[in-house]
Residue frames relative to the residue before (quaternion, step in Angstrom):
aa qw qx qy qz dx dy dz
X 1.0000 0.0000 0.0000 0.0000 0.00 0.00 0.00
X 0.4194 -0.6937 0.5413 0.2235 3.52 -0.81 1.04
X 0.7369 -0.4776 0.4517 0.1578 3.37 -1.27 0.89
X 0.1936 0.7644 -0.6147 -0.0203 3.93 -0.09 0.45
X 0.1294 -0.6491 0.7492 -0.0238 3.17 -1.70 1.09
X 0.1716 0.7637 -0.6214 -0.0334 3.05 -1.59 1.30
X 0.0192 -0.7833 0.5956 -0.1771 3.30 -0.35 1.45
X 0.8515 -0.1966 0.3254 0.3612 3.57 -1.80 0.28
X 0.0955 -0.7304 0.6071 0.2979 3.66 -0.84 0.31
X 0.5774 -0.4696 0.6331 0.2129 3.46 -1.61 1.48
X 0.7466 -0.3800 0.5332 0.1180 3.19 -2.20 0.44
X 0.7097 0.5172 -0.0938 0.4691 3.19 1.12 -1.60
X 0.7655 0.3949 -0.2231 0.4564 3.65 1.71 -0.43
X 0.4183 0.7253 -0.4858 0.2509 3.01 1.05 0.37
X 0.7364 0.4320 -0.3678 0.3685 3.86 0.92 -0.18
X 0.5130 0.5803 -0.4448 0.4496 3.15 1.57 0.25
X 0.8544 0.3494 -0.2999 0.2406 3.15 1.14 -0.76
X 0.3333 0.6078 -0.5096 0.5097 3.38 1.62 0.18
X 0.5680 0.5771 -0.3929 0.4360 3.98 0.54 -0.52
X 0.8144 0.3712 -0.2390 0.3766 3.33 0.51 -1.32
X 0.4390 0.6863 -0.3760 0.4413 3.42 1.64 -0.68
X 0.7931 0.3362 -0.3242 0.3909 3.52 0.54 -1.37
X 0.6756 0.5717 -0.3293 0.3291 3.57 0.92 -0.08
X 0.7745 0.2637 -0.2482 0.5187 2.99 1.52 -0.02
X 0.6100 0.3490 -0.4601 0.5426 3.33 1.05 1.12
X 0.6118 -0.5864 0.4599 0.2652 3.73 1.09 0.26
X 0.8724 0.1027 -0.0543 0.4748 3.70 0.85 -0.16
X 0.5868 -0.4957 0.4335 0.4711 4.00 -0.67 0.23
X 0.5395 0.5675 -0.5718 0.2449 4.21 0.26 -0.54
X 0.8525 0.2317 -0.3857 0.2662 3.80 -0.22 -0.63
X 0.4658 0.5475 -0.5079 0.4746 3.70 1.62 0.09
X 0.6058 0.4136 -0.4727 0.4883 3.43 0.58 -0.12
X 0.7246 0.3536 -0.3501 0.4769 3.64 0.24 -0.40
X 0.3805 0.4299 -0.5169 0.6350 3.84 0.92 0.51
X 0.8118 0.2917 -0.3595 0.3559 3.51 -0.42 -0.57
X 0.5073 0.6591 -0.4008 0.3843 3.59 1.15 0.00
X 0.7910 0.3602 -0.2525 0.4253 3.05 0.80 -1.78
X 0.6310 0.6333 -0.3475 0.2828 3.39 0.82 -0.92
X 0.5720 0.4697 -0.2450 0.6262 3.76 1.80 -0.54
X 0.7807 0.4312 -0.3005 0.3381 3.34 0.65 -0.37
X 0.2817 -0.7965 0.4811 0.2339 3.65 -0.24 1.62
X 0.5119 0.6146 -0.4254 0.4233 4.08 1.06 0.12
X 0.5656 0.5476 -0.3869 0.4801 3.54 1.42 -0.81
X 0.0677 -0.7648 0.6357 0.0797 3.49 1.11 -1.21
X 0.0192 0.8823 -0.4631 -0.0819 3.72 0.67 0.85
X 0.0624 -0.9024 0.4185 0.0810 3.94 0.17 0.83
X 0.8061 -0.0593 -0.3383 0.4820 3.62 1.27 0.57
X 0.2809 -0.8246 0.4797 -0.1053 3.46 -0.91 1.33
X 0.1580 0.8286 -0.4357 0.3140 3.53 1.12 1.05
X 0.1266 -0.6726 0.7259 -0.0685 2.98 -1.02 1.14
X 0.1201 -0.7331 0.6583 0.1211 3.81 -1.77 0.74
X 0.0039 -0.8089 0.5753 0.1208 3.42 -0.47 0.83
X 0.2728 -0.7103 0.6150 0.2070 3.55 -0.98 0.50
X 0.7996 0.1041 -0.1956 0.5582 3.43 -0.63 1.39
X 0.7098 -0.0822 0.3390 0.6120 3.38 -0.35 -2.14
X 0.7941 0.4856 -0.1977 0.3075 3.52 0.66 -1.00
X 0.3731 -0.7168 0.5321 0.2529 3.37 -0.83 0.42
X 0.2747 -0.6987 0.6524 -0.1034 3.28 -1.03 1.56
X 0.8525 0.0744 -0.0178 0.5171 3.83 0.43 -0.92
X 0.0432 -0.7819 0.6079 0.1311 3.05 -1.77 0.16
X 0.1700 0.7490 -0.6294 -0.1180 3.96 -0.41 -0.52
X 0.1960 -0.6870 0.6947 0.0839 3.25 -1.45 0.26
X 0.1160 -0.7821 0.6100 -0.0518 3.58 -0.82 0.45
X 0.0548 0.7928 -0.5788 0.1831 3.87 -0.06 1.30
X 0.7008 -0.6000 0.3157 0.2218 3.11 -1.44 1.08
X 0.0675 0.8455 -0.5244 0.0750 3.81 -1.28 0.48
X 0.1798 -0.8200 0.5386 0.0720 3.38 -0.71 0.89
X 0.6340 -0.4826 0.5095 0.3249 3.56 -1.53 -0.68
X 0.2271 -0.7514 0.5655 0.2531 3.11 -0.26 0.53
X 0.7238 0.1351 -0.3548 0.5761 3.60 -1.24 1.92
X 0.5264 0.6311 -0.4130 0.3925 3.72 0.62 -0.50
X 0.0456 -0.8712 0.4761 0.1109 3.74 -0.34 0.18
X 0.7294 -0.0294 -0.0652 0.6804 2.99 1.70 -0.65
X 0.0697 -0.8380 0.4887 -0.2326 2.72 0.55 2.09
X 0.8425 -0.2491 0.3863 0.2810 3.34 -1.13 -0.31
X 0.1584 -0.7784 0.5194 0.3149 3.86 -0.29 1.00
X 0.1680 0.8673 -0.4678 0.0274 3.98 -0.34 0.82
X 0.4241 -0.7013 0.5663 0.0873 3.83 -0.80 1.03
X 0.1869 -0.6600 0.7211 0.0975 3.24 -1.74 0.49
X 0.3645 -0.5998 0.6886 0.1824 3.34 -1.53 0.91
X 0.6940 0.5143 -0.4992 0.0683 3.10 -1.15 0.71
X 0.6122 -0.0849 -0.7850 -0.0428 1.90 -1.83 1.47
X 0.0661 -0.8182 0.5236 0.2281 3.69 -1.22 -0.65
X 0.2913 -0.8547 0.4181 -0.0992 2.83 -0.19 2.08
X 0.1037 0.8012 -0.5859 0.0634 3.44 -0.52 0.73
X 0.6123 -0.6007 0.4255 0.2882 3.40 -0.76 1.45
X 0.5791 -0.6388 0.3660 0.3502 4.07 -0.74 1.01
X 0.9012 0.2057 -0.1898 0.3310 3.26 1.09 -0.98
X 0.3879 0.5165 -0.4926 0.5832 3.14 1.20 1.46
X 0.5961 0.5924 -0.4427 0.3127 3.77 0.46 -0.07
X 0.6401 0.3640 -0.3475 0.5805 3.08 -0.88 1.41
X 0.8168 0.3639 -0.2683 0.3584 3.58 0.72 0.07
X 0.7029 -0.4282 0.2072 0.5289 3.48 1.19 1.44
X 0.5881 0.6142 -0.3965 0.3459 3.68 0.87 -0.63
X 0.4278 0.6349 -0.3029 0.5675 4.12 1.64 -0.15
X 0.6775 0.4823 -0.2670 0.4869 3.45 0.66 -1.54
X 0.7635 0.3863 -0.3655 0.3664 3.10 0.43 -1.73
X 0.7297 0.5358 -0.3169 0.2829 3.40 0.21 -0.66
X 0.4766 0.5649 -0.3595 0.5696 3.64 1.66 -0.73
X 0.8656 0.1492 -0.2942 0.3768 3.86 0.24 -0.79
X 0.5630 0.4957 -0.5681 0.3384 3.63 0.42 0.33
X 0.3948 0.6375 -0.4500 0.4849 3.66 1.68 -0.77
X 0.7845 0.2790 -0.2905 0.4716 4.22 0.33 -1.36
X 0.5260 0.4932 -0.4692 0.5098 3.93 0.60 -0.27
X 0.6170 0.5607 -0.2991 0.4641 3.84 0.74 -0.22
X 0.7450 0.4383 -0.1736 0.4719 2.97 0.57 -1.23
X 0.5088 0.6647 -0.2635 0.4794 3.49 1.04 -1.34
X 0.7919 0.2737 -0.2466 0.4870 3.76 0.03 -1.47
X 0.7192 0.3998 -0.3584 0.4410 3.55 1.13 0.17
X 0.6023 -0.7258 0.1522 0.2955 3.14 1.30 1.35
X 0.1600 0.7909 -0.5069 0.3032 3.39 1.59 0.43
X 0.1013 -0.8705 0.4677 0.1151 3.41 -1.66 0.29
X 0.6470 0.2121 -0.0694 0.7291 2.80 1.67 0.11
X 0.2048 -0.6979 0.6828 -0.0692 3.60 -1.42 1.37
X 0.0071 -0.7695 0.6374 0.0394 3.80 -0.04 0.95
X 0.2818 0.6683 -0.6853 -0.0664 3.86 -1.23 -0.17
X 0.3582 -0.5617 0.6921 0.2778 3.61 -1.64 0.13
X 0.1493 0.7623 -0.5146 0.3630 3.59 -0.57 1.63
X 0.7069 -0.3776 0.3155 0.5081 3.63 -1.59 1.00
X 0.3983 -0.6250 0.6087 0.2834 3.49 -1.24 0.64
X 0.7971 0.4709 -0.2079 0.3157 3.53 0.88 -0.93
X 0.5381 0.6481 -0.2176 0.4930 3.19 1.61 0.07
X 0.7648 0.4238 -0.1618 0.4576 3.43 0.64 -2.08
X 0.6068 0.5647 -0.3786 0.4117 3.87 0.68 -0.24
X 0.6403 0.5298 -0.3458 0.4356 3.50 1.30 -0.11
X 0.5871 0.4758 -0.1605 0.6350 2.96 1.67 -0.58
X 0.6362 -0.6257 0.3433 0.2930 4.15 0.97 0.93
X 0.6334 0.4055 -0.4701 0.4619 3.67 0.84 0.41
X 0.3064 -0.7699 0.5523 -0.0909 3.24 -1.64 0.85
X 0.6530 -0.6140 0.2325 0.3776 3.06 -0.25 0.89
X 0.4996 -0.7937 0.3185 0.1376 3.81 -0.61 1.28
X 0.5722 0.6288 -0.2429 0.4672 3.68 1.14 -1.41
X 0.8162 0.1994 -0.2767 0.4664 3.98 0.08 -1.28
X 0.6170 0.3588 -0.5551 0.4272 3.83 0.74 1.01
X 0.6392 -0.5453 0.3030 0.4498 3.74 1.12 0.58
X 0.6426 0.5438 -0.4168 0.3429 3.26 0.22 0.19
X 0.1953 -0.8679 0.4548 0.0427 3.68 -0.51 1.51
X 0.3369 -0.6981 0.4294 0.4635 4.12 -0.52 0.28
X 0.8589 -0.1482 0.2900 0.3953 3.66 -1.79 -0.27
X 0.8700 0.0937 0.1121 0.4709 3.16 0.43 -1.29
X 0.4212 -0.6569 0.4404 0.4441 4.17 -0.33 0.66
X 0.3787 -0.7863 0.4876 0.0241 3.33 -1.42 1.11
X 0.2022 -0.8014 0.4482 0.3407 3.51 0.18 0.75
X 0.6276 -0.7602 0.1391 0.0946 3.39 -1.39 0.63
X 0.4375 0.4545 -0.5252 0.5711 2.90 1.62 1.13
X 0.4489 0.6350 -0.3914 0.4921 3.81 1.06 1.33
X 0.6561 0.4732 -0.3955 0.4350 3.27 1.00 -1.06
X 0.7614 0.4263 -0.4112 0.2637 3.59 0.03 -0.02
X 0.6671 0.4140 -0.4688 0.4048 2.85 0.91 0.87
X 0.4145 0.6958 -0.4552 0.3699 3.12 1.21 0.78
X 0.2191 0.9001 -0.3520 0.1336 3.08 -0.06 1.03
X 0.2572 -0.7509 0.5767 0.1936 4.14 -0.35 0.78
X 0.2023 0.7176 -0.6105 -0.2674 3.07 -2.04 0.16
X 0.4844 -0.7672 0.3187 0.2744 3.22 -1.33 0.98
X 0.4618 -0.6772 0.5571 0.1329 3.13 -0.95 0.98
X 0.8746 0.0085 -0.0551 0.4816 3.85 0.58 -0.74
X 0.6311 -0.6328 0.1608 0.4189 3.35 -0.82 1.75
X 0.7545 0.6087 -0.1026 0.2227 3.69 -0.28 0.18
X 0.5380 0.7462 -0.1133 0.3754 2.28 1.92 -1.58
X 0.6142 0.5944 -0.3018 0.4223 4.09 0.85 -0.95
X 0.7987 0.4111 -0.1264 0.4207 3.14 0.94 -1.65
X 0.5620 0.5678 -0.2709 0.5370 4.03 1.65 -0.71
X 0.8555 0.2016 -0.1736 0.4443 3.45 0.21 -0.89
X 0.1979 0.7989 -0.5511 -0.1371 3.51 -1.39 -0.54
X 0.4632 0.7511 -0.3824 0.2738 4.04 -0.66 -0.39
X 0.6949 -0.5699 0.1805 0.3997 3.28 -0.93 0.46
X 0.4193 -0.7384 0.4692 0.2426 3.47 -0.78 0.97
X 0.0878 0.8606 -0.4964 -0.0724 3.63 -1.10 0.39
X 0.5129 -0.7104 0.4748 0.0823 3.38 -1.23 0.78
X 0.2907 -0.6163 0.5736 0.4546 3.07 -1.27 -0.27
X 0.7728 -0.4365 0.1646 0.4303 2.91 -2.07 1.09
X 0.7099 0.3825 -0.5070 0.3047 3.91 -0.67 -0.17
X 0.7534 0.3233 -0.3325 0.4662 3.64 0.75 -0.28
X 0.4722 0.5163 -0.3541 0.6206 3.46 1.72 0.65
X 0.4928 0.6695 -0.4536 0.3213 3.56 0.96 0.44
X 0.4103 -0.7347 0.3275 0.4297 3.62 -0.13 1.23
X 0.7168 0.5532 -0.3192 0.2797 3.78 0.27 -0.69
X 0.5584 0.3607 -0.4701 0.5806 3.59 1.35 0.17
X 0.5141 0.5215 -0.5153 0.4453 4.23 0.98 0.41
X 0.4183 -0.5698 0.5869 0.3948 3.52 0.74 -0.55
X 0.2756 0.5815 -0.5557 0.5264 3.72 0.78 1.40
């Protein structure tokens, strides 16, 4: 069994992971949107975890900052996106791991909420639940073979049932074309 490490990503990984991004989404859109948030001081990116098995890098997630829109002293609350797992390691828990140390992260940083648009059939193993029938809408309308993957989890007890309203981002995850726009 190969060695896994998951720790902070370093400076020095960032071309592996914009690499690994394109290999597990098939195209250049979410390494570009790594390079957004990471430049963007509004993302304020707050978890940046990378999993390398052995030497190599197999995973990533990234978790960046988000608010309510009108809410001033709203909720502290995070987006997931992306989470990148090398093609031929997907499917082997190595998604999971990385989705909950990303919320065990977030959590001790008193966050309360974790919103992302993602695989319905996956992200519920990992404690998030659909977002819309607790009121809470994305950036941009979603057409409706979309809404299920909108989806939120809550991070502090309470948090589902206290808050709600339209979630927002900074501008790269507020780009209309990851809304279906």
């Amino acid at each position: 069994m190969t060695d896994i490490l998951l720790c902070p990503a370093a400076p020095v990984d960032i071309p592996a992971i914009l690499e690994l991004n394109r290999l597990a989404f098939g195209g250049n859109a979410e390494a570009e949107l790594v390079e957004a948030l990471l430049a963007d001081p509004a993302a304020a990116p707050l978890v940046n975890l990378v999993l390398f098995q052995g030497d190599v890098l197999r995973g990533h997630v990234l978790l960046s900052r988000g608010w309510l829109d009108g809410v001033a002293d709203g909720p502290a609350l995070s987006w997931l996106a992306p989470l990148a797992v090398h093609p031929e390691r997907q499917g082997r828990g190595l998604g999971q791991a990385l989705t909950h140390a990303a919320s065990a992260m977030a959590a001790e940083m008193d966050q309360s909420l974790i919103f992302l648009m993602g695989h319905p059939g996956f992200y519920p193993k990992c404690g998030y639940v659909p977002a819309a029938p607790h009121g809470f809408t994305t950036p941009h309308p979603l057409p409706i073979e979309a809404q299920p993957a909108w989806m939120v989890r809550e991070l502090q007890k309470g948090a589902l049932s206290h808050w709600s309203g339209r979630v927002r981002a900074a501008a790269a995850l507020e780009w209309p074309e990851l809304w279906g726009g």
